[in-house]
Structures are given as structure tokens and as C-alpha cells.
N, C-alpha and C positions, 0 to 999 in steps of 0.2 A: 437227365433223369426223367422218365417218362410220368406219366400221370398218378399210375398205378404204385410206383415206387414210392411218388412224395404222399399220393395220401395214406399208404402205408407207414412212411417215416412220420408222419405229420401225428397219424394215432400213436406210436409208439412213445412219442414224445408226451403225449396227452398222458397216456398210463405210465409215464415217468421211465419207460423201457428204454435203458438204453441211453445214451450222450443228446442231450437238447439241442448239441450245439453242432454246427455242421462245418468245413473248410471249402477254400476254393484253392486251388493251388495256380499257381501266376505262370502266362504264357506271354508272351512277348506282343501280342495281340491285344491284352487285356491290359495290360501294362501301359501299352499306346492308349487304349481309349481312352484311362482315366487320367493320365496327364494333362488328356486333351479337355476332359472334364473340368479343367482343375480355373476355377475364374482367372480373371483378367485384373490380377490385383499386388498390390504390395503387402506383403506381411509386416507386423509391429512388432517385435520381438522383446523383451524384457528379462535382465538382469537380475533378479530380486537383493535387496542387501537386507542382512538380517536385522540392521536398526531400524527400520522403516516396512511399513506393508501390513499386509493381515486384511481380515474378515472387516473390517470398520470403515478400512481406509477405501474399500470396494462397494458400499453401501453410497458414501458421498459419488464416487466413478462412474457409478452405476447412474444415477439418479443424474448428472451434469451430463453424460452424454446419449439421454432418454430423447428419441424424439417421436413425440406421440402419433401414433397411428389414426388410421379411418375411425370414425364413428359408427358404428351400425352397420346394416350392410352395405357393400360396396356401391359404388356410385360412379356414371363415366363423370370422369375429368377431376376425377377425388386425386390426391399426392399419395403416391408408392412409398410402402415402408420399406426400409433398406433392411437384409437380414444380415446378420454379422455371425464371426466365430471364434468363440475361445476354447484353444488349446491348448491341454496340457500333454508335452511327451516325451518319451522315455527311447532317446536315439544313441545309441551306443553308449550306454549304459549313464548317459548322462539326462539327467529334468530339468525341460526346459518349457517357458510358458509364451504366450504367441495369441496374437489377435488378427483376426481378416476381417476387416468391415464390409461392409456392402458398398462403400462409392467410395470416391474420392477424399470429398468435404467428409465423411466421416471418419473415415482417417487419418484424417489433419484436427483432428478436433479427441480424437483419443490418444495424440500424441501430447498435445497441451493438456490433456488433462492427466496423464500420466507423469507429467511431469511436475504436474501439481501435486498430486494425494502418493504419489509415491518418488520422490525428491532426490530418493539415495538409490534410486534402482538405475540399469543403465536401460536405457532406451532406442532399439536401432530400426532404421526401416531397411527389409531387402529390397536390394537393388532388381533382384529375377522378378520380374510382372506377375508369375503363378507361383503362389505361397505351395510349398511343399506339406505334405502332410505324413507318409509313412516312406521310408527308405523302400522301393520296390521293385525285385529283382526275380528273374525267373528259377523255377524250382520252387518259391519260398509257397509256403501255405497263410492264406491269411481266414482269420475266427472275427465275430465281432458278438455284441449285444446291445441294444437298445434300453435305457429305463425310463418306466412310465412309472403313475400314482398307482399308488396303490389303491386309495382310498378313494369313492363318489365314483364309481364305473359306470354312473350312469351321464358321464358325462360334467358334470358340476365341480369341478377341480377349482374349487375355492379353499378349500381346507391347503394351511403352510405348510412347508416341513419344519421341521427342525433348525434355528439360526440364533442369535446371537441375542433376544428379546426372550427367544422361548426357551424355558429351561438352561439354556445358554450352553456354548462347547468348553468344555474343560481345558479341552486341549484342541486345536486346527483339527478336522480332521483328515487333512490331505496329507498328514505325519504317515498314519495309517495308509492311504489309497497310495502316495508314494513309494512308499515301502515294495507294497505288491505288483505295484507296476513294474519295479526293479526283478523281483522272484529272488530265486536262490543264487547268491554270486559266488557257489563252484562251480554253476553252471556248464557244459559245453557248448551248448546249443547258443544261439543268438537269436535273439529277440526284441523285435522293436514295438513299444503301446502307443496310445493315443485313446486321451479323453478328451470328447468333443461336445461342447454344447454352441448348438445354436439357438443365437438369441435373437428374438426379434419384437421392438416396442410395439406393446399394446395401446388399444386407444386410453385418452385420459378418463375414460368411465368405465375401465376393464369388469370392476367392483360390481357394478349394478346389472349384471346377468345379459346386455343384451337383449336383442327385441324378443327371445325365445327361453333366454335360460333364464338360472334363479341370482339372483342379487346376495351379496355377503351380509344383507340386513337379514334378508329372507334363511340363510344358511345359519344366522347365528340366533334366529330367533326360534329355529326349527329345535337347535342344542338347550335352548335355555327352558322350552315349552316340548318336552318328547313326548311321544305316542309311544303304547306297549307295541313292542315287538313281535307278530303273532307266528308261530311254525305250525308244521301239519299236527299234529294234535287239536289245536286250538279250529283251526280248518274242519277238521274232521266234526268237532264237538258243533262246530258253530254251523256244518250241515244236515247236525243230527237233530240237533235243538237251536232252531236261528232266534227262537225268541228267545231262549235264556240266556246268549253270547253274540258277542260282536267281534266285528273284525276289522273295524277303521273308527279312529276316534278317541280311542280310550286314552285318555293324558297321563302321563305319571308321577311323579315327583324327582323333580334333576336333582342327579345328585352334585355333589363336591366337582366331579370331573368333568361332566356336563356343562356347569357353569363358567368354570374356566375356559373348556375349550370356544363357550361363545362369545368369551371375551378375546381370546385369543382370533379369534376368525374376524370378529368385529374391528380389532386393530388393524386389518388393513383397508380401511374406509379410506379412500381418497387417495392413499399410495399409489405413487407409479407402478406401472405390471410390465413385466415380458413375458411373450409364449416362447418356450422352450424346446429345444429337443434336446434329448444324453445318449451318446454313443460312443462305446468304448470298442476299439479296433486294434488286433495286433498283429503282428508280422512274425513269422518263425521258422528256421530253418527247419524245424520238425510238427507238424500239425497237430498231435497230443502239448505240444509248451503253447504253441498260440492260443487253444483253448484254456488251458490251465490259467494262462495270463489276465486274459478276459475273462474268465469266471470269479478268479481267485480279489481281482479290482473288481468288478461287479460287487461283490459279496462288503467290500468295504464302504460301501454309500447306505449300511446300514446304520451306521452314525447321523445319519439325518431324520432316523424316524421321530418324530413326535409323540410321546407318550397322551399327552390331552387329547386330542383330535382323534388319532391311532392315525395319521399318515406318513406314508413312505413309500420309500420306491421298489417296483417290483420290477425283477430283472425277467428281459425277455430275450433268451439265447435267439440268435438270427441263423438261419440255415436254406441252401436251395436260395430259390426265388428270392427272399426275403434279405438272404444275405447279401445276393449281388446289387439291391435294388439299395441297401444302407451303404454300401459301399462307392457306390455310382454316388449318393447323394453326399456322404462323406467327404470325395474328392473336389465336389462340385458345391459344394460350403451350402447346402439346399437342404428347406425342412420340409420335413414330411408330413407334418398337420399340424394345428392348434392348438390341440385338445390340453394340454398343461399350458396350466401360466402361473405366476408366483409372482409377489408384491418383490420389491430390490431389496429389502432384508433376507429375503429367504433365498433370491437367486446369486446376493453376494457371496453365499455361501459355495456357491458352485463355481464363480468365477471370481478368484481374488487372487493376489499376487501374495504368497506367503512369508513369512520372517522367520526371528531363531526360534519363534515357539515350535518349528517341525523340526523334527531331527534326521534329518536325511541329509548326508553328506553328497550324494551324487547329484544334488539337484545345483546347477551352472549357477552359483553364487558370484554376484561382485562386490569384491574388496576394499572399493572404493567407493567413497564418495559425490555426490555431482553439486549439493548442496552448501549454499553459506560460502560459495568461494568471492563474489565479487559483491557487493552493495548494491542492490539498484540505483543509488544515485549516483557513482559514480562514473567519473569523465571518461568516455571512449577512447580508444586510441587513436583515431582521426582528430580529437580535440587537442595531442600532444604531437600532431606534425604540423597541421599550418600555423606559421607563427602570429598571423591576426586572429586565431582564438584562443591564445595562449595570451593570460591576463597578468603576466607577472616582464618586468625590466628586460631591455637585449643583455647587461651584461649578465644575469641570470640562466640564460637560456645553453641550452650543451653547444650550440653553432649561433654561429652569425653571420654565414656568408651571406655577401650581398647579393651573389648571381646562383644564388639556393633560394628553393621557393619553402622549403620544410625547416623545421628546427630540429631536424637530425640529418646531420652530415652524410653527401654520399658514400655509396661503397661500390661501385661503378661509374667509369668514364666512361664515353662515348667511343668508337674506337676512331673517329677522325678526331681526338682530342689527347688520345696516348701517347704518349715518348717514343722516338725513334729504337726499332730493333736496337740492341746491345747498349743499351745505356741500362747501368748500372743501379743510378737509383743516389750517386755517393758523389755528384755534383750537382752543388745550387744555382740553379740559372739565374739567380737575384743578388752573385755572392757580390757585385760593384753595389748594390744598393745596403743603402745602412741596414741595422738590423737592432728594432729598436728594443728589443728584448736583453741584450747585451746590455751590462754595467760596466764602467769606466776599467775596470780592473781588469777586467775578462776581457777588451776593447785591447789593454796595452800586451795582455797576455796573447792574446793572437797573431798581434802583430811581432813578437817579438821569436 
């Protein structure tokens, strides 16, 4: 598309003309690169079982596998923060959820903890080195969207969304974003989603604005103490008559909602932070369902707006440029800026492993169990073969040979130790020696 075209498309979008959202259709080319895009890593895959999990249990996860970033600005010989990804997606017609960490050690360390705060889920790591992310086959058209804040565009993305302190969810809301990822199931068409966040730990003073920005004291002291609003009228009046009107300064009286929300912003003093990115990507054998997909999930992260504050997220269709460059990064598990970060109440909300509070049957449930099976104290299985750590009498023990080094009897001979071909099995080579198991009776019965 040449220049001419996109900044034609680019206004038509502005004036709401016409589809925001733009496709790229897959060549065998394109296909290649992003494979090749795709890191050098193991995926974490998870099971969910619906007695266990939810919004809470991702708060603790969250927060145990945080490891705090640079202070300030960057500095040589300062420690790399590792960026990691959680997905959730919708691959033949089944939801399933999925972590890519950024190194090694950190993927050894969100296995333990998943095992921790989610006990009943099943846990697997892929064996292929490059975590997959959309089923991707030539002909298909792929759509995607990115969400940013809605609210502080001037950069100051301290204000929450919506989680589980504030106003609280009634219900999960990935019942809802699940759902739409699924669509209509008379469908014919096939279609594959993915909601992607990457997360990446903030420093441990995310809170306090940096050497440039404003601080969450500064943000919730700004709600608690407001300034009037002024628009052009007020402009006009205050350059008609500058001594009778102002236009910076004038305080107002906060109201009810005002006050709340600078308690609400003040609550995340000292919490851990992650910077963010959201992107949702879908795959479709026909270019009008891949958009529909990603619009239709877009539209459902409206459950995270925050009524005090007024933030949430505003969807931004990707198309052209914009969408190959979400996509390259997509595959490539890479963020794309800073500018969002959220305390781990409010990003648990983005990244949790769900229970039966959602009702979506297509999402890859297990059935079972992992929890409560063995005691941690008790004895290995190693401690019930060698017979010197076995604290209990020989005649107690299942075996007693004496040319066995285990207290469980062989089930393998050596083969220079086996019976000549065609022996039967149904002669005793010891039958001249006594047999002292025999009772006197049994002794004249044989002989007789």
C-alpha cells in the first residue's frame, strides 16, 4: 500500500469511515519469518480445575514471581529485566492458557509457583523450544488490536483498572471474553484467538513517578484537591476580561467520587508494578470472522473499567504497518513500550488461571486432581528397597535373600544364570535335599 493510500485509510479511520481494522492474509514467506521470530523458549501450559484458581490466587503469583527492575534511568552494567507472556487461546475451538517467560530461571520458578497457588491445575512444560502462538497456514487472513488506558493520555498511567479491591467483579470476567473468543458455534468458517499480555516487572519504586513523571501521592493529592475545569468559553471570557477571570488555580470542592478515587489510587503505595502490553490476534479462514473475533473480545475488556477513577481500556484496531509490526512482536513475545503499568491487583485481573466461577465449557478443564496425594513426610520409595534403611525385623520384610541387595525380590535373571532351553519349570534341582516346609504327614504322603 503506498503512502497515499494509508494516509487516506489512516483519515477514514479518524472519521470513523469505514472498518478500523485492517487484514493481512498469510504467504508462505510470512509464515517463515514469524516462526523464525518466535524465541528460543519452553512454554508452561496449564490445565485449570475448577476447584482451585481465580483472580486471588494470581495476585499471590503474581507478586512471588516479580522480579524488580532497574531504578531510574538505565545505567551500563545495571541487570536486564526478563519480559514474559501470558496467553490465553482459543485453538480449535478449545481455551487454553500458557506462559513464556523470558529466561530459563524464570521458568523454573513459575513452575513452583504454579504449583503452589494453583495445586489442582495440571502443569506441563513443551518439549518444542518455540512456544507457538496462532495455528498459521497460508490463505488464512489474520486481524489483531492492541488496548491501552484510556485515562491520563498525557502519559501518567497511575490511575487502576478495575480488580478485585475496587468495586470488585461479580463475576470472572473472562466468562464473558471467553465466550467471544469462541463466536457463534454454527459457525462454518474456523477461526483461531489469542489474548496476549506481556508483562514485564517494574522497578520496586514504579509508584513514585520517576526522575520526570508524577508520583501516586502527587496523582491522588491532585483528586483529593481539584482545580475547575476551564473550556473555551471560560478562555474567551478570561481574554476579554483577564482581570475579572482566571484560568489556573481555582480549587473546588471534591466531591464523594473524587475522594474515593484518591484513595483508591493511593492504595497502590508500595505495591509491586508491571508494564504491560494487550493484544488480541486472530486467525480466520475468512477476513470479515477474524475482524469480528478481535473486535467482538476487544469490546469485552470493558468489564475492567473503573467507575471512581473513569479508567479503562480503549481498543486500538491495528491495520497496514501497525498491524505487521503487532504481529512480528506477537510472535516474538516483545513489548512495544512502557507507557501502561498496573500494581499486581489490577494485572491479576489480566492474567489468572480461571475456576467454575466462568462458564465456558470449551475451555481444556482437568478432571483431576494433583493435590493431597502423598504427605510430605512420608518415606520414599528408595527407603523401601535397601534393606539397611528399612527399620523394621528380616522376618517382617517381603524378601530375605541373602545374595539380594533390595527388599523386594527379583523379577529378572541374568541371562548366564537362566535354566537350560526346554526345561520345563516342573523339576526341583534341590528335590535330594530336605524341604523343611514339609510336615511329617505330608513327608509320609509323598513318599507313599
Amino acid at each position: 500500500m503506498g503512502l497515499g493510500n494509508r494516509a487516506i485509510g489512516g483519515t477514514k479511520r479518524k472519521l470513523g469511515i469505514g472498518s478500523p481494522y485492517g487484514t493481512l492474509e498469510l504467504d508462505a514467506d510470512r509464515i517463515e519469518r514469524l516462526y523464525e521470530r518466535t524465541p528460543a523458549r519452553h512454554s508452561v501450559s496449564i490445565q485449570p480445575n475448577k476447584e482451585g484458581g481465580g483472580i486471588t490466587n494470581a495476585i499471590d503469583l503474581l507478586t512471588a514471581v516479580h522480579t524488580a527492575g532497574k531504578k531510574g534511568l538505565p545505567v551500563i552494567g545495571s541487570r536486564d529485566v526478563p519480559t514474559h507472556s501470558f496467553e490465553m487461546r482459543n485453538i480449535n475451538g478449545r481455551i487454553g492458557f500458557q506462559y513464556v517467560m523470558g529466561s530459563e530461571k524464570a521458568q523454573r520458578q513459575i513452575e513452583r509457583q504454579l504449583e503452589t497457588f494453583y495445586p489442582n491445575a495440571h502443569v506441563n512444560v513443551s518439549e518444542h523450544p518455540h512456544p507457538g502462538l496462532l495455528p498459521l497456514e497460508e490463505g488464512r487472513h489474520v486481524a489483531a488490536a492492541v488496548l491501552k488506558l484510556r485515562k491520563r493520555t498525557d502519559g501518567k498511567h497511575l490511575y487502576p483498572i478495575r480488580h478485585m479491591d475496587i468495586e470488585g467483579f461479580e463475576n470472572d470476567p473472562y466468562g464473558s471474553i471467553t465466550a467471544e473468543m469462541i463466536g457463534e458455534r454454527e459457525s462454518d468458517v474456523v477461526s483461531d484467538i489469542a489474548v496476549q499480555t506481556i508483562f514485564e516487572p517494574a522497578p520496586g519504586d514504579w509508584w513514585k513517578g520517576g526522575l520526570f513523571g508524577t508520583s501516586i501521592d502527587d496523582v491522588a493529592d491532585e483528586l483529593k484537591n481539584p482545580t475547575k475545569e476551564f473550556g473555551l468559553v471560560d478562555a474567551l471570557k478570561y481574554e476579554a476580561k483577564p482581570d475579572e477571570s482566571t484560568l489556573e488555580g481555582e480549587a473546588r470542592e471534591a466531591s464523594e467520587k473524587d475522594r474515593k478515587a484518591s484513595k483508591i489510587v493511593r492504595e497502590q503505595r508500595g505495591e509491586k508494578g508491571f508494564r504491560l502490553n494487550v493484544r488480541i490476534l486472530a486467525v480466520s479462514d475468512d477476513p470479515d470472522q477474524a475482524i469480528a473475533r478481535v473486535d467482538e473480545t476487544a469490546q469485552m475488556f470493558d468489564g475492567y473499567y473503573e467507575s471512581a477513577t473513569e479508567q479503562g481500556f480503549e481498543i486500538c484496531p491495528q491495520w497496514d504497518t501497525k498491524l505487521r509490526k503487532t504481529l512480528n512482536r506477537a510472535f516474538a513475545r516483545e513489548r512495544a513500550d512502557r507507557k501502561m503499568i498496573m500494581g499486581v491487583r489490577a494485572a491479576a485481573g489480566l492474567m489468572h488461571i480461571p475456576n467454575e466461577t466462568i462458564n465456558t465449557q470449551d475451555v481444556d478443564w482437568s478432571l483431576t486432581s494433583h493435590s493431597g496425594d502423598v504427605p510430605a513426610d512420608a518415606p520414599r520409595f528408595v527407603d523401601w528397597q535397601v534393606p539397611e534403611t528399612v527399620d523394621w525385623d528380616d522376618p517382617d520384610r517381603s524378601h530375605t535373600a541373602d545374595d539380594w541387595a533390595y527388599a523386594i525380590g527379583p523379577t529378572w535373571t541374568p541371562p548366564d544364570e537362566r535354566e537350560p532351553e526346554g526345561f520345563d519349570g516342573l523339576v526341583d534341582e534341590r528335590e535330594d535335599e530336605p524341604d523343611d516346609r514339609l510336615t511329617a504327614d505330608d513327608d509320609t504322603e509323598a513318599e507313599a
